[in-house]
Jmol script that loads the backbone (N, CA, C; Angstrom):
load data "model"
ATOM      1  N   UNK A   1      77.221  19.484   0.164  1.00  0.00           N
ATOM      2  CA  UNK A   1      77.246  20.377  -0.968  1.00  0.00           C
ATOM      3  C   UNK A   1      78.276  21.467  -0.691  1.00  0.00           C
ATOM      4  N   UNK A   2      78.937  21.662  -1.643  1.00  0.00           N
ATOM      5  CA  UNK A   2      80.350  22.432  -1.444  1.00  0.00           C
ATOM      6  C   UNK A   2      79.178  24.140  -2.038  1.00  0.00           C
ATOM      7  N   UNK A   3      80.243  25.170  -1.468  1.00  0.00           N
ATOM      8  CA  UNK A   3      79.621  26.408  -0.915  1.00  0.00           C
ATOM      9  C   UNK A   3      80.423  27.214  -1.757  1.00  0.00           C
ATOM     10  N   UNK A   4      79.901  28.063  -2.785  1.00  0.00           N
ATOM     11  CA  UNK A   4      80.420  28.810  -3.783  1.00  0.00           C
ATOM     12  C   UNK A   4      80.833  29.878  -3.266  1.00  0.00           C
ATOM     13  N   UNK A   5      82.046  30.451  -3.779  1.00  0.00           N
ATOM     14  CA  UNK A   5      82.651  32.105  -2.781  1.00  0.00           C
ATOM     15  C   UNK A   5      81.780  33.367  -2.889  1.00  0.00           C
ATOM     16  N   UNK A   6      81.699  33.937  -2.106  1.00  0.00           N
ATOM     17  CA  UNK A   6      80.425  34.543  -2.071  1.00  0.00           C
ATOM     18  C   UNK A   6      80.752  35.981  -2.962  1.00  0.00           C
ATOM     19  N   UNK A   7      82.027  36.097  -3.515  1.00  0.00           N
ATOM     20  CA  UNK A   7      82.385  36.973  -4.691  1.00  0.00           C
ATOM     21  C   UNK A   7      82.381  36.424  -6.381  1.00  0.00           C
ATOM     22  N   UNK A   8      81.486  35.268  -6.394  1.00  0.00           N
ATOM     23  CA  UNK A   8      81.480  35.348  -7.549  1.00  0.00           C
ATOM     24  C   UNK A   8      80.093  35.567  -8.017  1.00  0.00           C
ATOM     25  N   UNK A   9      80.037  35.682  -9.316  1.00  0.00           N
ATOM     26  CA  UNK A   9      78.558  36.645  -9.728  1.00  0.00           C
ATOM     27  C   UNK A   9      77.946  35.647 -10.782  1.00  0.00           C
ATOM     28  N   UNK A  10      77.024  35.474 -10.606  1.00  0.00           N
ATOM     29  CA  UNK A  10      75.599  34.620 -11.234  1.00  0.00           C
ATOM     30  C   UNK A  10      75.612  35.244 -12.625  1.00  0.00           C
ATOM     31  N   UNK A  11      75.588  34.430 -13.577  1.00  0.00           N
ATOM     32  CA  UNK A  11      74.979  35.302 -15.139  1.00  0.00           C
ATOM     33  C   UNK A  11      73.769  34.161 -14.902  1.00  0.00           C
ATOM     34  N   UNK A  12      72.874  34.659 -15.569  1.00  0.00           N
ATOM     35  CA  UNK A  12      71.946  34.176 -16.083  1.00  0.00           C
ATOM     36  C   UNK A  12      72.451  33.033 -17.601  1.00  0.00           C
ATOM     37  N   UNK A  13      71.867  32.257 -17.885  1.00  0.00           N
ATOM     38  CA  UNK A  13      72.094  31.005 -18.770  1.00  0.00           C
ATOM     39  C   UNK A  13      71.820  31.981 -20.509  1.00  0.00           C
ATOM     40  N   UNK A  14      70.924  32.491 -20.192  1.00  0.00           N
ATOM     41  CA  UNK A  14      69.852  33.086 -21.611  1.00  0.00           C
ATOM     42  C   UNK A  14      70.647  34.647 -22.168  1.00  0.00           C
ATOM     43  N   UNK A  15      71.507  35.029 -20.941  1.00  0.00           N
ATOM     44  CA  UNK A  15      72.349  36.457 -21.586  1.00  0.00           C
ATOM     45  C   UNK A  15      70.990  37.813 -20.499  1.00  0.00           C
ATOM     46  N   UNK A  16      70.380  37.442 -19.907  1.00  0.00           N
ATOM     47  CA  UNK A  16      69.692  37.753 -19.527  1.00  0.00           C
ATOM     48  C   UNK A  16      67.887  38.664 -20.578  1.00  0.00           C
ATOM     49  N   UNK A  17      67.907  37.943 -21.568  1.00  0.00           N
ATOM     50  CA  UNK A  17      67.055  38.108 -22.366  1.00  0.00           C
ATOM     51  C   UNK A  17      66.116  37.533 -22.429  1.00  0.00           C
ATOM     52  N   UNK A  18      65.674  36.447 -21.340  1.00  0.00           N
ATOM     53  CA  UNK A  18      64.710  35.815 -21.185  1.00  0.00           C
ATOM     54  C   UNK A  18      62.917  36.393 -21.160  1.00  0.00           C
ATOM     55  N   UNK A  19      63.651  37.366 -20.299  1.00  0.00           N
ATOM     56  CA  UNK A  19      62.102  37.909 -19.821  1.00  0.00           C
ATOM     57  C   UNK A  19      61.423  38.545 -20.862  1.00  0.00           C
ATOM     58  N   UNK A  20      62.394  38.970 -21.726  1.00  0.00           N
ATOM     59  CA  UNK A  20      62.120  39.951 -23.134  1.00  0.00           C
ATOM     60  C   UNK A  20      61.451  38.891 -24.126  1.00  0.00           C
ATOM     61  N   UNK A  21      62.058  37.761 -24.436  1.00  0.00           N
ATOM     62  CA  UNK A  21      61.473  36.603 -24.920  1.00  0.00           C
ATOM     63  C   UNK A  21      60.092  36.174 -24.384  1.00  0.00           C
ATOM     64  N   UNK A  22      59.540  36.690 -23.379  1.00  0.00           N
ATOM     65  CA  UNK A  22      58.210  36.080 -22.618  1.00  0.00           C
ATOM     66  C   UNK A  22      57.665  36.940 -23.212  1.00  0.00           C
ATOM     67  N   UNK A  23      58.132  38.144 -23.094  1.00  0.00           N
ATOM     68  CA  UNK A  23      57.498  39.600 -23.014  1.00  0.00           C
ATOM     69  C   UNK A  23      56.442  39.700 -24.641  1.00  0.00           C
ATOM     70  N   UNK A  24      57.585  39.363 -25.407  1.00  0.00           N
ATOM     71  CA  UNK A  24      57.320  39.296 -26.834  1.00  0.00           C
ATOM     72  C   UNK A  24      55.751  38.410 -26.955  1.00  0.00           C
ATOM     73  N   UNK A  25      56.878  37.074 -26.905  1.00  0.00           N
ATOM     74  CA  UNK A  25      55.554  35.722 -26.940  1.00  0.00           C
ATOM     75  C   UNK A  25      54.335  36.258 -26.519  1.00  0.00           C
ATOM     76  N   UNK A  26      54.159  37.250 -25.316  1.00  0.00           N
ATOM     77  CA  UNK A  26      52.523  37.363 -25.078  1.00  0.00           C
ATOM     78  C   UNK A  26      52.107  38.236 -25.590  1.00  0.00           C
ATOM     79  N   UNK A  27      52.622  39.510 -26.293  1.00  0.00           N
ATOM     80  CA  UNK A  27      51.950  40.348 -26.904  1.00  0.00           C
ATOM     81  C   UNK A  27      51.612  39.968 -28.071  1.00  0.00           C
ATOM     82  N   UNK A  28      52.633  39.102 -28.962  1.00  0.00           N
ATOM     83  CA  UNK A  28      52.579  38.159 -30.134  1.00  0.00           C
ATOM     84  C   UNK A  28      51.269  37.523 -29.990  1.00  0.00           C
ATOM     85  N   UNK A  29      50.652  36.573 -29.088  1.00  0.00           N
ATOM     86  CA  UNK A  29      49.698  35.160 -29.023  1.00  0.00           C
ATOM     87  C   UNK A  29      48.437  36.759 -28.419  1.00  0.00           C
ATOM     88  N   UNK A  30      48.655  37.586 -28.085  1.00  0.00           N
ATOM     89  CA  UNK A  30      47.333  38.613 -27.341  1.00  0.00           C
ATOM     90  C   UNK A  30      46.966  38.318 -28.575  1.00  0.00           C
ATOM     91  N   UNK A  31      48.024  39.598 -29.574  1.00  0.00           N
ATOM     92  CA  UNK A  31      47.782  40.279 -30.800  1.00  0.00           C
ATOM     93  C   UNK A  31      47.174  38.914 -31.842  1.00  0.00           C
ATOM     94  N   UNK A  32      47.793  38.328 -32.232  1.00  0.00           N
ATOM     95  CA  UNK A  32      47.301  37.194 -32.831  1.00  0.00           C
ATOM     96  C   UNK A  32      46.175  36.503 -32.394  1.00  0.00           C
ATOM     97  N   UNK A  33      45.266  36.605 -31.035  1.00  0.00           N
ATOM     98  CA  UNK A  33      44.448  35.922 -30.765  1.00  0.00           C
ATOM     99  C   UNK A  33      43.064  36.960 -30.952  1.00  0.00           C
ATOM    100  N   UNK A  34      43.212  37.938 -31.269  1.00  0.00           N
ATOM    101  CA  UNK A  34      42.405  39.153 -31.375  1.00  0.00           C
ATOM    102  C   UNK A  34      41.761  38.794 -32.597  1.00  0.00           C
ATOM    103  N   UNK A  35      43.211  38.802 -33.546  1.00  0.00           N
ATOM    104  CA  UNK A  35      42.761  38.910 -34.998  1.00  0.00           C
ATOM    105  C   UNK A  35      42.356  37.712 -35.557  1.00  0.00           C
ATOM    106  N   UNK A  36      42.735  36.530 -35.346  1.00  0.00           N
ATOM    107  CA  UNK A  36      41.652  35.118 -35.474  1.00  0.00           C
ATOM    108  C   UNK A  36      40.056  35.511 -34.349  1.00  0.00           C
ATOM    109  N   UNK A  37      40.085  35.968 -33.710  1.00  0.00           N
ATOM    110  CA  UNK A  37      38.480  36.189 -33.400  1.00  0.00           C
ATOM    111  C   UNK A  37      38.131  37.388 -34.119  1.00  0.00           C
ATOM    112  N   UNK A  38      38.521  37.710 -34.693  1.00  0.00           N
ATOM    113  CA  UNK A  38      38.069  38.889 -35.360  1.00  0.00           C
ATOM    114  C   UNK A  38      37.911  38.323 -37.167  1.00  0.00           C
ATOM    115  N   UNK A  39      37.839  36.856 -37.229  1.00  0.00           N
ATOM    116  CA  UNK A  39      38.047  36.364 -38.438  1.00  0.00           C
ATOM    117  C   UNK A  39      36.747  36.297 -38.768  1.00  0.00           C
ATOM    118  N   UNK A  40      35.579  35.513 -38.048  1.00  0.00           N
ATOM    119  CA  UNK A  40      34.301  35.199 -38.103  1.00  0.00           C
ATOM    120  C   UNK A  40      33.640  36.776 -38.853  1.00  0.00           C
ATOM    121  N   UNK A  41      34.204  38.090 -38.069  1.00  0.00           N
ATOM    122  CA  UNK A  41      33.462  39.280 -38.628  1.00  0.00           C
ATOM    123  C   UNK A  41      33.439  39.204 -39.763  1.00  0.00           C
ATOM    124  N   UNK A  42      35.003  38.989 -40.117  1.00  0.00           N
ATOM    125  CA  UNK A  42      35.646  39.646 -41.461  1.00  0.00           C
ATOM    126  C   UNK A  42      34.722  38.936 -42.170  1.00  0.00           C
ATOM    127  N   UNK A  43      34.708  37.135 -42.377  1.00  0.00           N
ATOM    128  CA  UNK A  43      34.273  36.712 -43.468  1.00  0.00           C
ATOM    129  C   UNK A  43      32.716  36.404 -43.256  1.00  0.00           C
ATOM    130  N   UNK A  44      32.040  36.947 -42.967  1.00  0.00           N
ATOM    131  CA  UNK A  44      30.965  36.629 -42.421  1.00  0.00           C
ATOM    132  C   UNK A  44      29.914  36.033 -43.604  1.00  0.00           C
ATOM    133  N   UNK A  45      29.818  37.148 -44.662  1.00  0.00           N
ATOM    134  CA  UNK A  45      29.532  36.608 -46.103  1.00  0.00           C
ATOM    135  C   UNK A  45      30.077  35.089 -46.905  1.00  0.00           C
ATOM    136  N   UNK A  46      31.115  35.254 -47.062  1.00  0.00           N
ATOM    137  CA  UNK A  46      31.734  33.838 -47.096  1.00  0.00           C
ATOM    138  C   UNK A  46      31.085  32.572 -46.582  1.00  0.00           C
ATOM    139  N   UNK A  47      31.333  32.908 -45.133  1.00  0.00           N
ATOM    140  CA  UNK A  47      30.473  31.610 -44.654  1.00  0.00           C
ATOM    141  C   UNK A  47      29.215  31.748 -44.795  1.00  0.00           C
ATOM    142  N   UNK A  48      28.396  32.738 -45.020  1.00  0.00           N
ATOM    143  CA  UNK A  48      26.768  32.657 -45.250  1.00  0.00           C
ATOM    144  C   UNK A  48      26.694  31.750 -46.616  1.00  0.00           C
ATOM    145  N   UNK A  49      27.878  31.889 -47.529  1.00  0.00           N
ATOM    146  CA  UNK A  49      27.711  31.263 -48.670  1.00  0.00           C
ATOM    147  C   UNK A  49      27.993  29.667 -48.842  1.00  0.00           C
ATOM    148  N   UNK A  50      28.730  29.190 -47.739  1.00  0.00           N
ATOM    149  CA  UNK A  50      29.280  27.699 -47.340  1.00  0.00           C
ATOM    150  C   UNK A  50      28.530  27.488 -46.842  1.00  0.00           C
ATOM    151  N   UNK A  51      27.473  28.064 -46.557  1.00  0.00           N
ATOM    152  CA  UNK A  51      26.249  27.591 -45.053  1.00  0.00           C
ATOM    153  C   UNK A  51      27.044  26.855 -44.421  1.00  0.00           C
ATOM    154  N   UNK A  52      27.605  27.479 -43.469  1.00  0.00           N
ATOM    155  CA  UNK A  52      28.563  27.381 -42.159  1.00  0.00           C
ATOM    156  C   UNK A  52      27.726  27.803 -41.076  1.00  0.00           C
ATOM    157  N   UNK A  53      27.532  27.372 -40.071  1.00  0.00           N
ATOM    158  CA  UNK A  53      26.868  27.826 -38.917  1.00  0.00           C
ATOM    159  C   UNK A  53      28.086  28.351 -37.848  1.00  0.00           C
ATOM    160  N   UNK A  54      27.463  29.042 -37.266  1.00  0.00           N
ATOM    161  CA  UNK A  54      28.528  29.584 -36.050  1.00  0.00           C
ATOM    162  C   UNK A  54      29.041  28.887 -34.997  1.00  0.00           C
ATOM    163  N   UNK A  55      28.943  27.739 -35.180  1.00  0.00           N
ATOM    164  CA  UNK A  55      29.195  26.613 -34.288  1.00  0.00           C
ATOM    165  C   UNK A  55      30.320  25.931 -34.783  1.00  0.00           C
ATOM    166  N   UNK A  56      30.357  25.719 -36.308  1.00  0.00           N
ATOM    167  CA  UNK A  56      31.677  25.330 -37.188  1.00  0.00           C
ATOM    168  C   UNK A  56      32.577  26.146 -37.078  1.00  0.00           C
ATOM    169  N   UNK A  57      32.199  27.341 -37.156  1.00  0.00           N
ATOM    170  CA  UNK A  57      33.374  28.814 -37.599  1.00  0.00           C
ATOM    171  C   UNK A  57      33.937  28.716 -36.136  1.00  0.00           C
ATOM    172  N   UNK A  58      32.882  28.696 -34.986  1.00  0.00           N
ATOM    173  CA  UNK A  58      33.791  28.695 -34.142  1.00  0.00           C
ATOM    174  C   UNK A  58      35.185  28.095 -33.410  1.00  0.00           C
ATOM    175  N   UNK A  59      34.535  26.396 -33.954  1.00  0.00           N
ATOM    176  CA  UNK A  59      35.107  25.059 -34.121  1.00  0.00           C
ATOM    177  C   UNK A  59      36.052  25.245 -34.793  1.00  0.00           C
ATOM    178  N   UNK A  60      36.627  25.705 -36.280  1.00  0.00           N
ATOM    179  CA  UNK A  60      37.768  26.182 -36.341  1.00  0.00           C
ATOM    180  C   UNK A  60      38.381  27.405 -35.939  1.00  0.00           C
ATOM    181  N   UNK A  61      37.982  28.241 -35.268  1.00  0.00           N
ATOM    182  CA  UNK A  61      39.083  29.356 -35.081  1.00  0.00           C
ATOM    183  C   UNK A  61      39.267  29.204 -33.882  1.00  0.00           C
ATOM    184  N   UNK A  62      39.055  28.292 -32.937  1.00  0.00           N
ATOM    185  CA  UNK A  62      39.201  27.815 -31.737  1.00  0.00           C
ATOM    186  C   UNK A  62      40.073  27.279 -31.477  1.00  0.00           C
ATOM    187  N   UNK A  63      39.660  26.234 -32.261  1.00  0.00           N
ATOM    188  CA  UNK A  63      41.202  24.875 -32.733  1.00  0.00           C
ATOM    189  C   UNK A  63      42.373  25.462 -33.180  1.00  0.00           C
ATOM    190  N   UNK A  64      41.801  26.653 -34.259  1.00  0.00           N
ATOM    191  CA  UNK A  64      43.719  27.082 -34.747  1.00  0.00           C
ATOM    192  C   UNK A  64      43.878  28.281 -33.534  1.00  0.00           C
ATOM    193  N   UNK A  65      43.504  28.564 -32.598  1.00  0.00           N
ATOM    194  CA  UNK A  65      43.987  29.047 -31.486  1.00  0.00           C
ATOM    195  C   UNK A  65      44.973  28.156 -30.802  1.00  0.00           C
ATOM    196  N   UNK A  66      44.250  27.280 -30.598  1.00  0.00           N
ATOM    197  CA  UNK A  66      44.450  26.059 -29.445  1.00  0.00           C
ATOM    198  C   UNK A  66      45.487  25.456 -29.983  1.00  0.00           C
ATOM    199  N   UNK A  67      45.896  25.372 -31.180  1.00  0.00           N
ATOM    200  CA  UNK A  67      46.936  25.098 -32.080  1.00  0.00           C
ATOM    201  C   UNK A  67      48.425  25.582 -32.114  1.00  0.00           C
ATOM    202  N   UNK A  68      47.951  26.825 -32.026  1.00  0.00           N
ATOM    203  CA  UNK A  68      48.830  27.786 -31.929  1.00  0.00           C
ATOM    204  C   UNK A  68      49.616  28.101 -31.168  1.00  0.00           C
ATOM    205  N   UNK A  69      48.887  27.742 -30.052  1.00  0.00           N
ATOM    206  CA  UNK A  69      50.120  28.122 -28.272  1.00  0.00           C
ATOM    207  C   UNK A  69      49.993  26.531 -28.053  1.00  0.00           C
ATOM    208  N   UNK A  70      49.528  25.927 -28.568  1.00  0.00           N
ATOM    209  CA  UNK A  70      50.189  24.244 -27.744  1.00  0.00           C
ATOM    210  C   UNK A  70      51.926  24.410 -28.384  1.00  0.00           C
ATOM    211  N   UNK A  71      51.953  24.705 -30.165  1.00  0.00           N
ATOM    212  CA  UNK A  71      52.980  24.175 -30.677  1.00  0.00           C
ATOM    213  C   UNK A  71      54.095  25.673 -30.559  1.00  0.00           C
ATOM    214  N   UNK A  72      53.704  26.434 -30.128  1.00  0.00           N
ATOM    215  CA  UNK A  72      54.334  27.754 -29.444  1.00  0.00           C
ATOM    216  C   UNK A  72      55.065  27.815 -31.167  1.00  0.00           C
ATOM    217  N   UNK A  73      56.088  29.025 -30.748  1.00  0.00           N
ATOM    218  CA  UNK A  73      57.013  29.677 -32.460  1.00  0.00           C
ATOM    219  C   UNK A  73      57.622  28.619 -33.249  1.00  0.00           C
ATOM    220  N   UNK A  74      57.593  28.010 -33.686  1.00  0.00           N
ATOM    221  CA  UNK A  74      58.193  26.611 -34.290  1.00  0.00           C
ATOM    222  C   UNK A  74      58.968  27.860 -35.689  1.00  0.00           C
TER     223      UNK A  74
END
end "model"
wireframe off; spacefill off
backbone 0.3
color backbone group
């Protein structure tokens, strides 16, 4: 393996904005994961009226969690 001069300087691939891009994504998926568990409060009436049990409600707001960070910002 040939040996790079030790005066030349590394950029990063991304402009060095990568970490800022992570940074985002997790406050984004925190913040967003708060307010889907905070969905069951909101509609709580609603589902008393679907006779939904808390086992369904959970079953979906679980899934569109789980949904959500598999298919990341599309």
């Amino acid at each position: 393996m040939t040996e790079r001069p030790r005066d030349t300087e590394l950029l990063p691939p991304d402009g060095g904005w990568g970490w800022l891009i992570v940074l985002a994504y997790s406050i984004s998926s925190t913040v967003m994961g708060a307010i889907i568990q905070s969905f069951t409060l909101l509609y709580k009436d609603t589902f008393t009226e679907l006779h939904m049990s808390t086992t369904k409600i959970a079953v979906v707001a679980n899934t569109n969690i789980a949904l959500g960070l598999v298919s990341g910002n599309i």
